[in-house]
C-alpha positions as CSV (number, residue, x, y, z in Angstrom):
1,X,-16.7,11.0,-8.6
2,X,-15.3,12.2,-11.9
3,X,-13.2,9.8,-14.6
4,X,-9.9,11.3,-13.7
5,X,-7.6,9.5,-11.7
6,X,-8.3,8.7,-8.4
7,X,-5.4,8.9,-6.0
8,X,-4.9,8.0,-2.2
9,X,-4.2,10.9,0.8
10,X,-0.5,9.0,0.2
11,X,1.2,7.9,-2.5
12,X,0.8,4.0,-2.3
13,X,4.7,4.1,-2.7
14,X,5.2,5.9,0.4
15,X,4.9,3.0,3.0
16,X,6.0,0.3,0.5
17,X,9.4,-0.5,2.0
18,X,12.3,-1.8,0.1
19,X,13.3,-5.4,0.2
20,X,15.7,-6.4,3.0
21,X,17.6,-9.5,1.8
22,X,16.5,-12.9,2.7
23,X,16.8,-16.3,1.9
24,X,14.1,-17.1,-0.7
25,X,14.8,-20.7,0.1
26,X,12.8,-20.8,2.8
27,X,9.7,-19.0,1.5
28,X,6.6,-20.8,1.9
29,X,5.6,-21.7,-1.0
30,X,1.7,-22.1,-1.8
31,X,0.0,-24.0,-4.9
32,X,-3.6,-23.6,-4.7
33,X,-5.4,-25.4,-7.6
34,X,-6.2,-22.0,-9.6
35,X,-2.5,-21.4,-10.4
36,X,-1.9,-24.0,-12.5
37,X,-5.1,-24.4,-14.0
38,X,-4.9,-20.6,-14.9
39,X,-1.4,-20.6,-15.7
40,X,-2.4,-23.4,-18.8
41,X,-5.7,-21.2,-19.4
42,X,-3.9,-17.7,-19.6
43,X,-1.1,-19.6,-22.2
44,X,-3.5,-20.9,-24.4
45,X,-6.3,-18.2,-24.7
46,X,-5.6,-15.5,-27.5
47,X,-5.5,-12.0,-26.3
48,X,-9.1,-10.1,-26.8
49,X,-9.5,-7.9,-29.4
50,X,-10.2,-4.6,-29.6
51,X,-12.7,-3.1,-32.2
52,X,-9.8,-1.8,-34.2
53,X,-8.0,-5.5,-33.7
54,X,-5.8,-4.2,-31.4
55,X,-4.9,-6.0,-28.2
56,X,-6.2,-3.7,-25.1
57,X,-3.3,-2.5,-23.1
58,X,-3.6,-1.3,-19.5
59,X,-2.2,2.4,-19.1
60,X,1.3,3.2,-18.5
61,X,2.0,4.0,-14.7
62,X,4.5,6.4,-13.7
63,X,7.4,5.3,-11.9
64,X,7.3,5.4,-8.0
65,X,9.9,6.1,-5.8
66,X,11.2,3.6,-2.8
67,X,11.5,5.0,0.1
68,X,13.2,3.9,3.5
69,X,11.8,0.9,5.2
70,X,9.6,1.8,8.5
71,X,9.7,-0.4,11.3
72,X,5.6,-0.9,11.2
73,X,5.4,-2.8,8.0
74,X,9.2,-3.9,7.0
75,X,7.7,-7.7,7.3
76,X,5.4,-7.4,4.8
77,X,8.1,-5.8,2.1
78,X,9.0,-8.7,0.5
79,X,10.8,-9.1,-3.1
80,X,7.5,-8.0,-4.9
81,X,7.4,-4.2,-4.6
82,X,8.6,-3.3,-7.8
83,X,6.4,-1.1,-10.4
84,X,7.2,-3.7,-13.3
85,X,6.0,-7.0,-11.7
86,X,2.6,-5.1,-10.6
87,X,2.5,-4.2,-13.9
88,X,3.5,-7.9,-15.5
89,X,0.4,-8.8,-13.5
90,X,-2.4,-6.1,-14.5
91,X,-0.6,-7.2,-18.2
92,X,-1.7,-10.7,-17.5
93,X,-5.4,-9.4,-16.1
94,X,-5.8,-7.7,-19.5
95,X,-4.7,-10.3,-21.7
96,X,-7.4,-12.9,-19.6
97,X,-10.2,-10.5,-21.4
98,X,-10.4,-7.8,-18.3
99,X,-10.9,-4.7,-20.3
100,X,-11.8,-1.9,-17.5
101,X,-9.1,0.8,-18.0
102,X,-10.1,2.4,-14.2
103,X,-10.0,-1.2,-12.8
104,X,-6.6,-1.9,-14.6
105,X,-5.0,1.4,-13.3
106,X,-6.3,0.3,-10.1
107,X,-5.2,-2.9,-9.6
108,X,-1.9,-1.0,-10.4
109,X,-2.0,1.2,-8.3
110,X,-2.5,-0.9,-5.2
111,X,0.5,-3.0,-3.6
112,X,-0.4,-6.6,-3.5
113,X,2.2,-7.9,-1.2
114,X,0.8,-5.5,1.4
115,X,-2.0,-7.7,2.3
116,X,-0.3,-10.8,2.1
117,X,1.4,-13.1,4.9
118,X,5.7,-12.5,4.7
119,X,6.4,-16.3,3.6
120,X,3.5,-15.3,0.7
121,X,4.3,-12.2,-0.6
122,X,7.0,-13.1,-3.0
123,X,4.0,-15.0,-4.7
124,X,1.5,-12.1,-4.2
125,X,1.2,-10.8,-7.8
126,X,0.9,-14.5,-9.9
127,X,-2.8,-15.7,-10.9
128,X,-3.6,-17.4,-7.7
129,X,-5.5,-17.2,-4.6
130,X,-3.6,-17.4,-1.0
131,X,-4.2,-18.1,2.4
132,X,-4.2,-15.3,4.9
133,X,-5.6,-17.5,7.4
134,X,-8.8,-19.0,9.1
135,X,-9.3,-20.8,6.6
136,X,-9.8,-17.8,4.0
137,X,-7.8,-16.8,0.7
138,X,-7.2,-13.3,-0.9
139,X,-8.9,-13.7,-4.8
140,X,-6.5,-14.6,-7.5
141,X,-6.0,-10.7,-9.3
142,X,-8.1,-12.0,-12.1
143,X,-11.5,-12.6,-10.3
144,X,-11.0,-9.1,-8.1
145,X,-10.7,-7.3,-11.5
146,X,-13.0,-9.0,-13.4
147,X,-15.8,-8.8,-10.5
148,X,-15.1,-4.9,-10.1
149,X,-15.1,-4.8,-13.8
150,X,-18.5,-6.2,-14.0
151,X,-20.5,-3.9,-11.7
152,X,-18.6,-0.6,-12.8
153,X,-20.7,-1.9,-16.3
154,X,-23.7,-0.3,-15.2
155,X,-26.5,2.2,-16.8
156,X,-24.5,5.4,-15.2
157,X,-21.4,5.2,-17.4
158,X,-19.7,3.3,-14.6
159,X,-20.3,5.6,-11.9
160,X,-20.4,3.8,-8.3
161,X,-21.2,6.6,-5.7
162,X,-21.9,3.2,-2.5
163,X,-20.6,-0.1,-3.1
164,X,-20.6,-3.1,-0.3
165,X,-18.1,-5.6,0.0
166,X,-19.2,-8.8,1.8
167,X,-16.0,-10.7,3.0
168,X,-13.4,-8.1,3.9
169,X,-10.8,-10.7,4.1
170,X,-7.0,-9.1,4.6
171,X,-8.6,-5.7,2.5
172,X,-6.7,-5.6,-0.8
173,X,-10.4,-6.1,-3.1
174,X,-11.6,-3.0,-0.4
175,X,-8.3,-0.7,-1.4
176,X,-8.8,-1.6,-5.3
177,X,-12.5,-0.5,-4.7
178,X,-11.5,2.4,-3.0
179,X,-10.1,4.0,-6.7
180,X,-13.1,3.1,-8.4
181,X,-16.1,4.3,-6.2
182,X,-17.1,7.5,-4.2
183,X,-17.4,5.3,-1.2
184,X,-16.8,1.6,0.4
185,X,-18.4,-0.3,3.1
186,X,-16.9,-3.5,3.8
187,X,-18.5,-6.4,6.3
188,X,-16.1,-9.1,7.7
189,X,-17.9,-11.8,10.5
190,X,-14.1,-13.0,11.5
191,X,-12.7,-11.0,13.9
192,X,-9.3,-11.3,13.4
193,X,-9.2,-10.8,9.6
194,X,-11.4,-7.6,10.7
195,X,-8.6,-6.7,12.8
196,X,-5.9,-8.1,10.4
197,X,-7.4,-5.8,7.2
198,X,-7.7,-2.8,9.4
199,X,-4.1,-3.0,10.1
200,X,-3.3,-3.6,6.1
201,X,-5.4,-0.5,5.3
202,X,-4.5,1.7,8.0
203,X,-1.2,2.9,6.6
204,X,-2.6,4.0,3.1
205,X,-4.8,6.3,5.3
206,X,-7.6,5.6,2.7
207,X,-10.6,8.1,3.5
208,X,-13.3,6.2,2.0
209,X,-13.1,3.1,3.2
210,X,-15.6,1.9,6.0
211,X,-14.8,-1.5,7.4
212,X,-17.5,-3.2,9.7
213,X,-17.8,-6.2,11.5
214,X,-20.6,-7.9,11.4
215,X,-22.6,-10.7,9.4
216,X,-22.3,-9.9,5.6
217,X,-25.8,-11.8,4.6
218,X,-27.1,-9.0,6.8
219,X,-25.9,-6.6,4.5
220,X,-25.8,-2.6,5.9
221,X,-28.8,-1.8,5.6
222,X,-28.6,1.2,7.6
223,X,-26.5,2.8,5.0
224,X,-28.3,1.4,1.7
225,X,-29.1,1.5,-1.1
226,X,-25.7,0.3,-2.5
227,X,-24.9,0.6,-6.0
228,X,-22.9,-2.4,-6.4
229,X,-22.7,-5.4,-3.9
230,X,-20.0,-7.8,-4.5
231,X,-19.4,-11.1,-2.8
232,X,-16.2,-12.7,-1.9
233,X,-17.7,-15.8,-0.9
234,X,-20.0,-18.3,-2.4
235,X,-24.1,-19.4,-1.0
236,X,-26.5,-21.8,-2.6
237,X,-28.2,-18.6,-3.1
238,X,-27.7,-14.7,-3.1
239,X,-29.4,-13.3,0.3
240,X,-32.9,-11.4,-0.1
241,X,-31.7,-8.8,2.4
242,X,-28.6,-7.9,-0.3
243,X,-30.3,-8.0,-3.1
244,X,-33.1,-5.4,-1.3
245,X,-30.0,-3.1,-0.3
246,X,-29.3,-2.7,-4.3
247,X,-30.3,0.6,-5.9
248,X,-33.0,0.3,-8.6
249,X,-30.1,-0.2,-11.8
250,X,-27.6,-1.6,-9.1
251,X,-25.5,-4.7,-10.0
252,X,-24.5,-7.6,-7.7
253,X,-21.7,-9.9,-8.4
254,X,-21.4,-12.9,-6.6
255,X,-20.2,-16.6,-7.0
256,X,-23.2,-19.0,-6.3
257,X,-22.9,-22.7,-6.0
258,X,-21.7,-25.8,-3.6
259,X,-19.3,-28.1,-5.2
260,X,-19.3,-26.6,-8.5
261,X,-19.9,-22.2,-8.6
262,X,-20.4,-19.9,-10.5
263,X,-19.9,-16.2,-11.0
264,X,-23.2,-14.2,-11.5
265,X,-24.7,-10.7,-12.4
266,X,-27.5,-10.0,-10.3
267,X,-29.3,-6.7,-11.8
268,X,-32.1,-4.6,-9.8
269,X,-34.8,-3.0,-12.7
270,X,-37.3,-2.0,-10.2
271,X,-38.1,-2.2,-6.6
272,X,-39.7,-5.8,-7.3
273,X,-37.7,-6.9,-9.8
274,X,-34.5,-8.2,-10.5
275,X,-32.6,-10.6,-13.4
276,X,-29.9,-12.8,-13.2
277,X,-27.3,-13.7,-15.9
278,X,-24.5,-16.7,-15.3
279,X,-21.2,-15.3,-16.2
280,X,-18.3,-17.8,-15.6
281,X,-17.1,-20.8,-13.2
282,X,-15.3,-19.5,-10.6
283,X,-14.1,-20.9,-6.9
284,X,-14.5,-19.3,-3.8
285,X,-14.8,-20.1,0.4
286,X,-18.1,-20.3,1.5
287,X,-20.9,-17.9,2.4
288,X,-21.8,-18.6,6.2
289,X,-23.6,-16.5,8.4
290,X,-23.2,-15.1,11.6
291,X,-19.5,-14.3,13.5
292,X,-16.7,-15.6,15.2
């Protein structure tokens, strides 16, 4: 996979449909605990600096046209489909410290509102994590980037030729993946949400996405060694049979913890050996095995 721009077999435009006109009054409105303790973080934290003292700024997208709505995904338009409030939100991402230009143009690039439930989506590009059901949220944009950011940070220069998602959720962190590795495999043990994200995905006809369902802390170890693992849900511990499915310089990014979790960097220096760094509290749902 070379540095230049990645782009899907459609334009991510193409099966966004405009906004049909409703009453916002009776939106559903959702206020997990990470938007307002982010919303008072993101105000009071100073924007990173660059080396030159320059604030990092995500790059420019072109503008994208709207075409007609389509009967197959008019419910899941919404009021969020325009260019500028994606980019309001990959503006916020930077400023939080991501600094990733691939994972910024990504996060662009892919249509939030798309994966989210219709009473949801004019919420879908704030700092929070939703429902989409069973019990199961979508990752606030910060922690998708952010987790993406940190395995792309790797001995090849950022290359990520296999990369394994475990928790496929609705399959929004799958399509962001998507623009930033060669290839994606993706484990969900919830049937529904299996079903739910193969429906989200299937109109952006993204080649290189391979969704399974299975048990994640089984990993897919029939198509190992993975570059980068990342978890979308938390354990007391990271599973032995992931951390054997990492390349020898792969990087795992998980949040470990009960109660209290944190994000951490799990790095693979030989076929014995790995290290561990702590990066950040975080919150997720939890790691459980089997399915349902």
């Amino acid at each position: 996979m070379t540095d230049k721009a990645k782009r899907f077999p459609l334009t991510l435009s193409s099966v966004v449909d405009q906004k049909s006109k409703a009453d916002h009054s009776k939106r559903v409105i959702a206020t997990p605990q990470t938007a307002t303790k982010n919303a008072a973080w993101d105000s009071s934290r100073p924007a990173p600096r660059t080396a030159a003292g320059a604030a990092p700024t995500p790059p420019a997208s072109k503008p994208m046209a709207r075409p007609a709505q389509t009967a197959s995904h008019v419910d899941r338009s919404g009021s969020m489909v325009s260019d500028g409030v994606r980019k309001a939100m990959v503006d916020r991402v930077a400023r939080q410290g991501v600094n990733d230009a691939k994972v910024l143009a990504a996060m662009e690039a892919v249509p939030r509102h798309m994966f989210m439930e219709p009473g949801l989506s004019s919420q879908a590009y704030i700092d929070a994590s939703l429902p989409i059901g069973h019990h199961q949220t979508i990752s606030q944009p910060y922690i998708v980037a952010r987790m993406i950011e940190i395995m792309r940070d790797n001995q090849q220069g950022g290359v990520l030729n296999r990369v394994l998602e475990i928790g496929t959720g609705c399959g929004y962190q799958a399509a962001v993946l998507s623009l930033v590795a060669k290839e994606v495999y993706s484990i969900e043990r919830i049937k529904p949400l299996h079903e739910l994200a193969r429906s989200n995905l299937r109109p952006l006809r993204i080649a290189n996405i391979r969704l399974h369902y299975g048990d994640g802390m089984l990993g897919l170890p029939q198509v190992a060694p993975f570059d980068g693992i990342i978890l979308a849900a938390a354990g007391l511990e990271v599973p032995q049979a992931l951390l054997d499915q990492l390349t020898i310089g792969g990087r795992l990014v998980a949040p470990v913890g009960s109660r209290h979790q944190v994000l951490q960097l799990i790095q693979r220096t030989s076929k014995f050996d790995w290290t561990s760094t702590t990066l950040e509290d975080c919150h997720f749902v939890p790691l459980r095995a089997g399915t349902v």
